[in-house]
TORSE-634075 format. One record per residue (C-alpha): residue number from 1; residue in three letters; x, y, z. Coordinates in Angstrom, 2 decimals. Layout:
<sites>
[site NUM,'ALA',[X,Y,Z]],
...
</sites>
This chain:
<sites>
[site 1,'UNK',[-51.92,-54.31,81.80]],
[site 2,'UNK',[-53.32,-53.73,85.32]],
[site 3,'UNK',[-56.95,-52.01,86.17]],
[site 4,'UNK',[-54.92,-49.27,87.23]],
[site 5,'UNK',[-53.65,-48.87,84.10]],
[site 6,'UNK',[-56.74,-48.92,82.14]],
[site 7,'UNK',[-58.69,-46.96,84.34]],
[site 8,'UNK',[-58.68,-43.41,83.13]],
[site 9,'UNK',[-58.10,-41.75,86.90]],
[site 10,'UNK',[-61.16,-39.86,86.54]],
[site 11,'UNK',[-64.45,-41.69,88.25]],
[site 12,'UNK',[-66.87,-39.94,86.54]],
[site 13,'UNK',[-65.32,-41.03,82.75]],
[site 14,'UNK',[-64.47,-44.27,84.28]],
[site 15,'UNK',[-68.31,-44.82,84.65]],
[site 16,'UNK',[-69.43,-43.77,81.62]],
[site 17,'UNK',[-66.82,-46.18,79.76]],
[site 18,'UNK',[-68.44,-49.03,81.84]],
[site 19,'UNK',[-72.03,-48.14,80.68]],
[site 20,'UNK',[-70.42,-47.97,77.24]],
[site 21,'UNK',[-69.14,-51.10,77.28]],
[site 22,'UNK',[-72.59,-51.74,78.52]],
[site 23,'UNK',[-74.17,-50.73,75.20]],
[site 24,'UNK',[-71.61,-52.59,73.03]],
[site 25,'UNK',[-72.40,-55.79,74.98]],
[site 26,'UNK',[-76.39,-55.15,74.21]],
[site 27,'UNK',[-75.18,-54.90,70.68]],
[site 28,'UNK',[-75.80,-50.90,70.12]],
[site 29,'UNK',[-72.47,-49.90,68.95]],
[site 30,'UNK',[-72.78,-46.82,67.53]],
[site 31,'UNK',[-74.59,-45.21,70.56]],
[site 32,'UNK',[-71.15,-47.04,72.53]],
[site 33,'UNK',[-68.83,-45.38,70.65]],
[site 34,'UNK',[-70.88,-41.72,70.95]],
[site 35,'UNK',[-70.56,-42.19,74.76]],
[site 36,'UNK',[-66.84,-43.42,74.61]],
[site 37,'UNK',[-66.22,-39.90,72.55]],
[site 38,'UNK',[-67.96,-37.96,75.14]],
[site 39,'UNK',[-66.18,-39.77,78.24]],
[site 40,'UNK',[-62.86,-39.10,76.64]],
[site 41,'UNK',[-63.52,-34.98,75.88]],
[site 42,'UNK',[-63.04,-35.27,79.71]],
[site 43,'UNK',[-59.81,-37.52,80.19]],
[site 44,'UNK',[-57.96,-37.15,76.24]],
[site 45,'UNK',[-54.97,-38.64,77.00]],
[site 46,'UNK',[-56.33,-42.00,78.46]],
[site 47,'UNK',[-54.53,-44.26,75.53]],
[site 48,'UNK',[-56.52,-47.42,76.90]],
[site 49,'UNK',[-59.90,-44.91,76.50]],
[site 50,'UNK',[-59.36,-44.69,72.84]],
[site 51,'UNK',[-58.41,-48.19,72.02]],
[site 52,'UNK',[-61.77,-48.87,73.34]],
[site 53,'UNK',[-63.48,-46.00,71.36]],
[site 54,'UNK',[-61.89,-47.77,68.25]],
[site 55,'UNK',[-62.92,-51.13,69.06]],
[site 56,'UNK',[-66.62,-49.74,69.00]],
[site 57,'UNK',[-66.33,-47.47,66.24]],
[site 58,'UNK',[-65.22,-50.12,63.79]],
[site 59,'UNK',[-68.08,-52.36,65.04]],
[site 60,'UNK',[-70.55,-50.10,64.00]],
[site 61,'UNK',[-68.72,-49.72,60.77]],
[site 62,'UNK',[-67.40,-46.05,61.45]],
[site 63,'UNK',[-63.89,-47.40,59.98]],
[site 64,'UNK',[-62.80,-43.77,59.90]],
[site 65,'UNK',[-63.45,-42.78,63.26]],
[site 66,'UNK',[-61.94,-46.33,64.51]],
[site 67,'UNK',[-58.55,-45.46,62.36]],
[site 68,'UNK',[-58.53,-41.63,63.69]],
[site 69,'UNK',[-59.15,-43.46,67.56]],
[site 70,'UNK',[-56.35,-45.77,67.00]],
[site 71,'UNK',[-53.79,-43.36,65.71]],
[site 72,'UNK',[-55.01,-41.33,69.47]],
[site 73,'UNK',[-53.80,-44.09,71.45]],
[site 74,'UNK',[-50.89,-45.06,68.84]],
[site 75,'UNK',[-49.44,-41.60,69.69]],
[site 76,'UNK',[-49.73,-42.17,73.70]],
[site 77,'UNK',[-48.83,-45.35,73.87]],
[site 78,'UNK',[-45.36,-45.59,71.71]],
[site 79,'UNK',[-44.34,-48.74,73.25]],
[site 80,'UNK',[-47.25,-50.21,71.73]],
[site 81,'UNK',[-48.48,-52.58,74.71]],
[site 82,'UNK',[-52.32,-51.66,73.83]],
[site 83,'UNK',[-52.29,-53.20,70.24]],
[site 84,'UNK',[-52.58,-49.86,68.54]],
[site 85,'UNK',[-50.15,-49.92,66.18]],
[site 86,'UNK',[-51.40,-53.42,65.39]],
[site 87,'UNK',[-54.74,-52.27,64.40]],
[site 88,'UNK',[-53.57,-49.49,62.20]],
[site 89,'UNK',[-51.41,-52.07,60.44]],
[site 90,'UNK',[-53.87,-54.31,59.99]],
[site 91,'UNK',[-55.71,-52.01,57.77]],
[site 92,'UNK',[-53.14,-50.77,56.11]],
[site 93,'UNK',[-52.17,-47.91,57.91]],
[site 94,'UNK',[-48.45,-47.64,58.20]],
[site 95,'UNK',[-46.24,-51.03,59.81]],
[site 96,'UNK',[-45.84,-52.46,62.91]],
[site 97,'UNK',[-42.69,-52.10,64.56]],
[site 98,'UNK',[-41.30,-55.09,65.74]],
[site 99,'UNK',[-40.90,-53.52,68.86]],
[site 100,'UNK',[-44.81,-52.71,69.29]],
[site 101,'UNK',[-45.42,-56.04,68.44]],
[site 102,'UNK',[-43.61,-57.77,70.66]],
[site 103,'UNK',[-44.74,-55.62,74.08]],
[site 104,'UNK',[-48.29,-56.28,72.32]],
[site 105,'UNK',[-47.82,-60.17,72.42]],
[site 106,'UNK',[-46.34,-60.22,75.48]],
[site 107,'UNK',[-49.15,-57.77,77.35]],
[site 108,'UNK',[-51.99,-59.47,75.71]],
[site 109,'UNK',[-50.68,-63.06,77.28]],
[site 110,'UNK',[-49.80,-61.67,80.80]],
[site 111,'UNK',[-53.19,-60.72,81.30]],
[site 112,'UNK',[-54.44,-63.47,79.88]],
[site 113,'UNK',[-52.41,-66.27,81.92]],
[site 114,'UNK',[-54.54,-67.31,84.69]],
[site 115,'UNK',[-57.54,-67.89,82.46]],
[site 116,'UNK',[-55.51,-69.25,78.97]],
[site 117,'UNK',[-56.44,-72.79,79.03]],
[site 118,'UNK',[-60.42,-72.04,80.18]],
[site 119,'UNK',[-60.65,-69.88,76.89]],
[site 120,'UNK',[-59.00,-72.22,74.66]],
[site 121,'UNK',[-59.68,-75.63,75.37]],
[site 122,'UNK',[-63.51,-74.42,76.56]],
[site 123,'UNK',[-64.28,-71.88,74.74]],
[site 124,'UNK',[-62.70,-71.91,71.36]],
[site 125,'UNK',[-62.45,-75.86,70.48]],
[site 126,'UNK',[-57.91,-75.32,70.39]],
[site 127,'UNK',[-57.24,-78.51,69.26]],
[site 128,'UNK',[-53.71,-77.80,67.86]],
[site 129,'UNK',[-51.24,-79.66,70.89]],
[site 130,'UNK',[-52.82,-83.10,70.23]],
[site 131,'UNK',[-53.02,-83.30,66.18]],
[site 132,'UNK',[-49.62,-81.79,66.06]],
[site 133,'UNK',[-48.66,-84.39,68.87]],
[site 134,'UNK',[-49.89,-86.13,66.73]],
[site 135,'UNK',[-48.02,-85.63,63.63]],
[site 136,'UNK',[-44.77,-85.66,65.62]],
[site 137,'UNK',[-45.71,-89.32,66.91]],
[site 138,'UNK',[-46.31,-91.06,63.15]],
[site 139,'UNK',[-43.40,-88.95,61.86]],
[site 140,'UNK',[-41.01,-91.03,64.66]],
[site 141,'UNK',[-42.62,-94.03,64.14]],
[site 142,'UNK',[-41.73,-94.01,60.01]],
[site 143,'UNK',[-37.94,-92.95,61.43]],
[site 144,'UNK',[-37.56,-95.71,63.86]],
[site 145,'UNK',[-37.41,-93.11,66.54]],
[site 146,'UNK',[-38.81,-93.83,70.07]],
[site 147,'UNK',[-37.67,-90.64,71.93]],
[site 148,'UNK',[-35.43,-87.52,71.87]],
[site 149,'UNK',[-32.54,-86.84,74.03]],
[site 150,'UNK',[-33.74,-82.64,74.29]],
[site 151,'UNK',[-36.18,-80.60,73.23]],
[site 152,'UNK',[-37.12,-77.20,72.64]],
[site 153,'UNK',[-40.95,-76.14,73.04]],
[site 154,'UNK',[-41.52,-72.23,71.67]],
[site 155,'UNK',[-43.98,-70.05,72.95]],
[site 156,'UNK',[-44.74,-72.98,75.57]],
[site 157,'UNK',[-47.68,-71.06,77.34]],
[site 158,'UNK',[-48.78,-73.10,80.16]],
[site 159,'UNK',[-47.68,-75.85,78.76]],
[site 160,'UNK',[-50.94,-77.86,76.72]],
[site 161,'UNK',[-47.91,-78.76,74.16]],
[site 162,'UNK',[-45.64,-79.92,76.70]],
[site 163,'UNK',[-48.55,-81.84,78.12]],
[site 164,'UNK',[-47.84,-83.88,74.91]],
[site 165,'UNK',[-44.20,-84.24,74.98]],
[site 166,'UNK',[-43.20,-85.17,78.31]],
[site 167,'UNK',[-43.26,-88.43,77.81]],
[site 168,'UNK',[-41.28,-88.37,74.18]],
[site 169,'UNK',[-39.03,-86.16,75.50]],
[site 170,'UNK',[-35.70,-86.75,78.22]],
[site 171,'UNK',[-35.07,-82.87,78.71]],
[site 172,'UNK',[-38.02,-80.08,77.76]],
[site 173,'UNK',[-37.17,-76.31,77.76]],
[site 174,'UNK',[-40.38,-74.17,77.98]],
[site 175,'UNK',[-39.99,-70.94,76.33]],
[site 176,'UNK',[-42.08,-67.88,76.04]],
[site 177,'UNK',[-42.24,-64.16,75.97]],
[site 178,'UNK',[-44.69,-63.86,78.61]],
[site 179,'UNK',[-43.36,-63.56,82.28]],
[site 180,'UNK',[-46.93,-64.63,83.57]],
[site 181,'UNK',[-47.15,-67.44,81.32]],
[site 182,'UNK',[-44.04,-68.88,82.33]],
[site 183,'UNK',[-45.13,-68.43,86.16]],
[site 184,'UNK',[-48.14,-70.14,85.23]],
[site 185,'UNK',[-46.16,-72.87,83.48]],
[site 186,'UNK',[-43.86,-73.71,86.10]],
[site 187,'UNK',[-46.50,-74.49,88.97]],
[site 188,'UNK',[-47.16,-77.47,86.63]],
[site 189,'UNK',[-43.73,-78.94,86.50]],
[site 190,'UNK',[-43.84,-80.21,82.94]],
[site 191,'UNK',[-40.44,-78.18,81.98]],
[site 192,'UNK',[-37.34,-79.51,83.20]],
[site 193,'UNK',[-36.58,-76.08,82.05]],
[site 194,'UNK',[-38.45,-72.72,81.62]],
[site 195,'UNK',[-37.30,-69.41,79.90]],
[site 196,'UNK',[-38.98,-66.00,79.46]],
[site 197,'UNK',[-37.88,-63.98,76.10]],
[site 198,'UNK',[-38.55,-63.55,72.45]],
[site 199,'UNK',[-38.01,-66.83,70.95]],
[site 200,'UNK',[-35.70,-65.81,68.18]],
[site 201,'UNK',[-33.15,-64.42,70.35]],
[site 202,'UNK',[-33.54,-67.57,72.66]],
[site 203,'UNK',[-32.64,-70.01,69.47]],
[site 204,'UNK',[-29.55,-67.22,68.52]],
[site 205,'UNK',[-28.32,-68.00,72.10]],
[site 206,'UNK',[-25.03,-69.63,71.61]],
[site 207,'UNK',[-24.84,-73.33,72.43]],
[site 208,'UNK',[-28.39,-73.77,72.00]],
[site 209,'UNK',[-29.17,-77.40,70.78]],
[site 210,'UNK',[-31.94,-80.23,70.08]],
[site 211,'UNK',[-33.73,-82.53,68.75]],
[site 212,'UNK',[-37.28,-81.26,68.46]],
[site 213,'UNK',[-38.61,-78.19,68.01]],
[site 214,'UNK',[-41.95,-77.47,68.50]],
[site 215,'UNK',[-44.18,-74.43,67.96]],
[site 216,'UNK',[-47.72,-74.58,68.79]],
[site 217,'UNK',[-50.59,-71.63,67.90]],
[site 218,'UNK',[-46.93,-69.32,67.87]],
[site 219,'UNK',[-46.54,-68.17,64.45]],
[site 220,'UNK',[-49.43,-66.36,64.47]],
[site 221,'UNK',[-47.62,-63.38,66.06]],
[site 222,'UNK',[-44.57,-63.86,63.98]],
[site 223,'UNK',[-44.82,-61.78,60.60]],
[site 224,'UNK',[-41.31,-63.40,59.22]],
[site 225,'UNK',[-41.20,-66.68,59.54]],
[site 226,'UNK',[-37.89,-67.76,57.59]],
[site 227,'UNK',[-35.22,-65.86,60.25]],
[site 228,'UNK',[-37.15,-68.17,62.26]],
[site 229,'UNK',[-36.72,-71.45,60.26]],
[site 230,'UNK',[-32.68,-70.26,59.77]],
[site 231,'UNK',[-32.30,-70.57,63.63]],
[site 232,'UNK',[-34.23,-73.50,64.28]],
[site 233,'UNK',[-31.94,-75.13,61.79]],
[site 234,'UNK',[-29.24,-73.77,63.50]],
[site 235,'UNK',[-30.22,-75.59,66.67]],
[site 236,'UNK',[-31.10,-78.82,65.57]],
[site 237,'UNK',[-29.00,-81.57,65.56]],
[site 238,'UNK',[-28.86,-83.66,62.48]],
[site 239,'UNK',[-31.93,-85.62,62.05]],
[site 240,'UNK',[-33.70,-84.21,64.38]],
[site 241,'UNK',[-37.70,-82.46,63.73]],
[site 242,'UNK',[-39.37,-79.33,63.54]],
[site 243,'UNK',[-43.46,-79.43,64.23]],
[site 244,'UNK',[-45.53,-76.35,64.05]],
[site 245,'UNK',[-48.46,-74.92,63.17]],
[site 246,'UNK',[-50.05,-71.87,61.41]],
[site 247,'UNK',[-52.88,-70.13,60.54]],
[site 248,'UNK',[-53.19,-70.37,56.56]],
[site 249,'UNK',[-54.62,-68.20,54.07]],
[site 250,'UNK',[-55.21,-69.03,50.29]],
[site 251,'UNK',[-53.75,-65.05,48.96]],
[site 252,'UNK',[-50.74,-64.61,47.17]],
[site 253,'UNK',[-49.09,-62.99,50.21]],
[site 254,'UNK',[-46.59,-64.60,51.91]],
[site 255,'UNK',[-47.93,-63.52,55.26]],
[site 256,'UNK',[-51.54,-60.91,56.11]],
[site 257,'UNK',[-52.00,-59.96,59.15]],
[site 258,'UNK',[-55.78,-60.04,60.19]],
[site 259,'UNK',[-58.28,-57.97,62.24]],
[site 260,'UNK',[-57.36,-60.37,64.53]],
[site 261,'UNK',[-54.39,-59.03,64.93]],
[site 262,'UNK',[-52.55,-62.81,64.28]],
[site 263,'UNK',[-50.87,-62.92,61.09]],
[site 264,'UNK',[-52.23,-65.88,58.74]],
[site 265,'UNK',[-49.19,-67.64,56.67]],
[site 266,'UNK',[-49.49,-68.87,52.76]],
[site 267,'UNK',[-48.57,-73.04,52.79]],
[site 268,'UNK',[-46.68,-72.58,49.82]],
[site 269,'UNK',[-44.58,-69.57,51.06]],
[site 270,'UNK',[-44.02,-71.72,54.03]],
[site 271,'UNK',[-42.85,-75.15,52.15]],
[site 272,'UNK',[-40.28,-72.80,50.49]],
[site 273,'UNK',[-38.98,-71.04,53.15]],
[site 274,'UNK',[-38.46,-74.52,54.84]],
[site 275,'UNK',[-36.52,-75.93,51.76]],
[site 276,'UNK',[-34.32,-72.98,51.78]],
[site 277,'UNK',[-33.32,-73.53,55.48]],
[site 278,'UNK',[-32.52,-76.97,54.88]],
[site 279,'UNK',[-35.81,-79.26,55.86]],
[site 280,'UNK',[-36.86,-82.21,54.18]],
[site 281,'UNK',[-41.33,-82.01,55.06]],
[site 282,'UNK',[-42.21,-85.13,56.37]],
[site 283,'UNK',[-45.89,-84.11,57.00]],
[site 284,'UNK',[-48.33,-81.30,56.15]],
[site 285,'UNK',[-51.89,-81.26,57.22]],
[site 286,'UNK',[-54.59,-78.92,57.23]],
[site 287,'UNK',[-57.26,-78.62,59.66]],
[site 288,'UNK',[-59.89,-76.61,61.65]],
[site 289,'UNK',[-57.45,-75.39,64.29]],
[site 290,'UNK',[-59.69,-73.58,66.71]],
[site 291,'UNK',[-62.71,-71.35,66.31]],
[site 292,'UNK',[-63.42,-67.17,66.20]],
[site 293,'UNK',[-66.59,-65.44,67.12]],
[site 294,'UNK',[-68.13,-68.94,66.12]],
[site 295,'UNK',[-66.61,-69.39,62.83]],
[site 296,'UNK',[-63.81,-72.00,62.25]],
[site 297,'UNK',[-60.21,-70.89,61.72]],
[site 298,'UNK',[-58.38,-73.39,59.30]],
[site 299,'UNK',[-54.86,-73.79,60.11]],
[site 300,'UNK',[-52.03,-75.52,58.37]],
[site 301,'UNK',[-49.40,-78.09,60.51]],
[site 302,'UNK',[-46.13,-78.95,59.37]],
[site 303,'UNK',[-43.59,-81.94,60.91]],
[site 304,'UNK',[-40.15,-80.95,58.99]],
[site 305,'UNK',[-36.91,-82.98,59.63]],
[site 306,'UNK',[-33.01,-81.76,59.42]],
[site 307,'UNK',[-31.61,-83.86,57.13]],
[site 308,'UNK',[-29.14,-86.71,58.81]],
[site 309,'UNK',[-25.34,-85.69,58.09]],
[site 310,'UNK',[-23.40,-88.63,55.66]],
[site 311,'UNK',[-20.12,-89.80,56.43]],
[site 312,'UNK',[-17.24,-88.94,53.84]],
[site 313,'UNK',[-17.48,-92.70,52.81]],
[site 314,'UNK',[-21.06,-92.79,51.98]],
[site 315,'UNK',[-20.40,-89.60,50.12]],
[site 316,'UNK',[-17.95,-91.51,48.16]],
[site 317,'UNK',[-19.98,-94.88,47.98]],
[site 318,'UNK',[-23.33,-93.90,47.84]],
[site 319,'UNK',[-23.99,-96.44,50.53]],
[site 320,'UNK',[-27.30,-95.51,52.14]],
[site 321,'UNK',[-26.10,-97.97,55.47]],
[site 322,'UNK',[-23.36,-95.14,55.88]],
[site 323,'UNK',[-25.62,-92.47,56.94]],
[site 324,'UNK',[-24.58,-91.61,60.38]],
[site 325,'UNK',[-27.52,-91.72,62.90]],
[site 326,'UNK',[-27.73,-88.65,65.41]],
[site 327,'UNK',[-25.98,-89.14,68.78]],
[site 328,'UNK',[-29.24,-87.72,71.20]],
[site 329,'UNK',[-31.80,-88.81,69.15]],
[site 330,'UNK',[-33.22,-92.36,71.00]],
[site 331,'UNK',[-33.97,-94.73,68.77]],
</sites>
């Protein structure tokens, strides 16, 4: 999303969006939102115009007039890059397209590449890498593993996760559905590796195999998380782990999505969907996972393991010295 592309064309209604934005800052959103309707009489079919319009509408509670904004800029922006559709699912209005989602995920993180890290590590107390790191480290330990032979980091960003792997790790493919990310990423050299695309077609890829999947602050754009789990499981070698988080919520849903536009997943919903793909949960922690507008986002993080395949005589025997260790996992 470039400043060309938000910008209206017009000057004049250009202008009055800045003093707008001017108002919402001051915390006077109401008289914002007046002045966004008035700059847009002049330039209607600026879809980036109205997105802002409904941003300040629902701040000063006007949910109506937010919804009837949103739908505006839903209708001129199909693709779904401005979040749109996103809103208008999250309260309740109609469902997001996978489609929208996706260009809305991946627009959202290409502007927001060159300043990622500054906003999370600074700014909203991300402390996700590390613990999970963490998690991954104690989970080895227990298996007598020292290192993996590949691994697979999803939705790699610019790399804080990979920070954390390097060392654990002989071969690391970075991948994520942001082009700018991966730019970003690859200045650093952490990847040996580095792919841009959605991550379920990346696992589907034929061939595709490892020994550790991680999956850091991912899930919360991902509404259906066991097509997810299926493929992962499909990747991994036997024995080999699966470390992610989520953001949690306590309802009976399986998944919400929030005003936030990230979805929040149920624990429980999650343990099940990882039993039906095959994983054997080797740890499960909760924790404060980052902060929002100053209020602390809780977070669940999961280390699951692929079950190690038996030989024909241990089947037969029952002879837990049979079990066949995986061939690229280090020990």
């Amino acid at each position: 999303m470039t400043t060309s592309f938000l910008s209206s064309g017009d000057l004049i209604v250009d202008r009055r969006a800045q003093y707008a934005q001017m108002l919402a800052e001051a915390g006077d959103f109401a008289a914002a939102a007046d002045l966004m309707d008035q700059a847009l009489a002049n330039a209607p079919d600026w879809a980036a115009g109205w997105m802002m319009a409904g941003g300040f509408h629902l701040k000063a509670e006007a949910l109506g007039s937010a919804i009837a904004a949103w739908q505006r800029a839903a209708g001129l922006d199909p693709a779904g890059t401005l979040g749109a559709q996103m809103h208008l699912a999250a309260h309740g209005i109609a469902e997001v397209e996978p489609e929208a989602q996706a260009a809305y995920v991946e627009a959202l993180f290409d502007q927001y590449a060159d300043h990622f890290e500054e906003a999370l590590l600074q700014k909203l107390d991300y402390v996700v890498p590390g613990r999970l790191a963490g998690l991954v480290e104690g989970a080895m330990a227990r298996a007598g593993i020292e290192g993996f032979a590949r691994g697979i980091d999803l939705g790699c960003g610019t790399g804080l996760m990979g920070e954390r792997l390097r060392q654990r790790v002989s071969h690391l493919t970075g991948v994520d559905l942001s082009a700018a990310m991966v730019s970003e990423t690859a200045r650093k050299g952490l990847y040996d590796a580095l792919e841009q695309g959605e991550l379920l077609a990346f696992l589907q890829h034929e061939g595709r195999m490892a020994d550790l999947v991680t999956a850091a602050d991912v899930f919360m754009y991902c509404p259906a998380l066991p097509p997810i789990f299926a493929a992962v499981h499909g990747v991994l070698r036997d024995g080999g782990m699966f470390a992610f988080s989520v953001e949690s919520h306590a309802g009976e849903e399986e998944q919400m999505l929030q005003a936030s536009l990230r979805y929040a997943h149920n624990g429980d919903a999650i343990k099940r969907a990882l039993a039906d793909a095959g994983f054997e949960i080797v740890e499960d922690a909760e924790a404060v996972i980052r902060q929002d507008g100053g209020q602390p986002v809780m977070g669940r993080l999961f280390v699951a393991r692929k079950p190690e395949a038996v030989t024909s005589k241990a089947a037969e025997m029952g002879e837990a010295e049979a079990v066949e260790a995986p061939a690229s996992v280090l020990h």
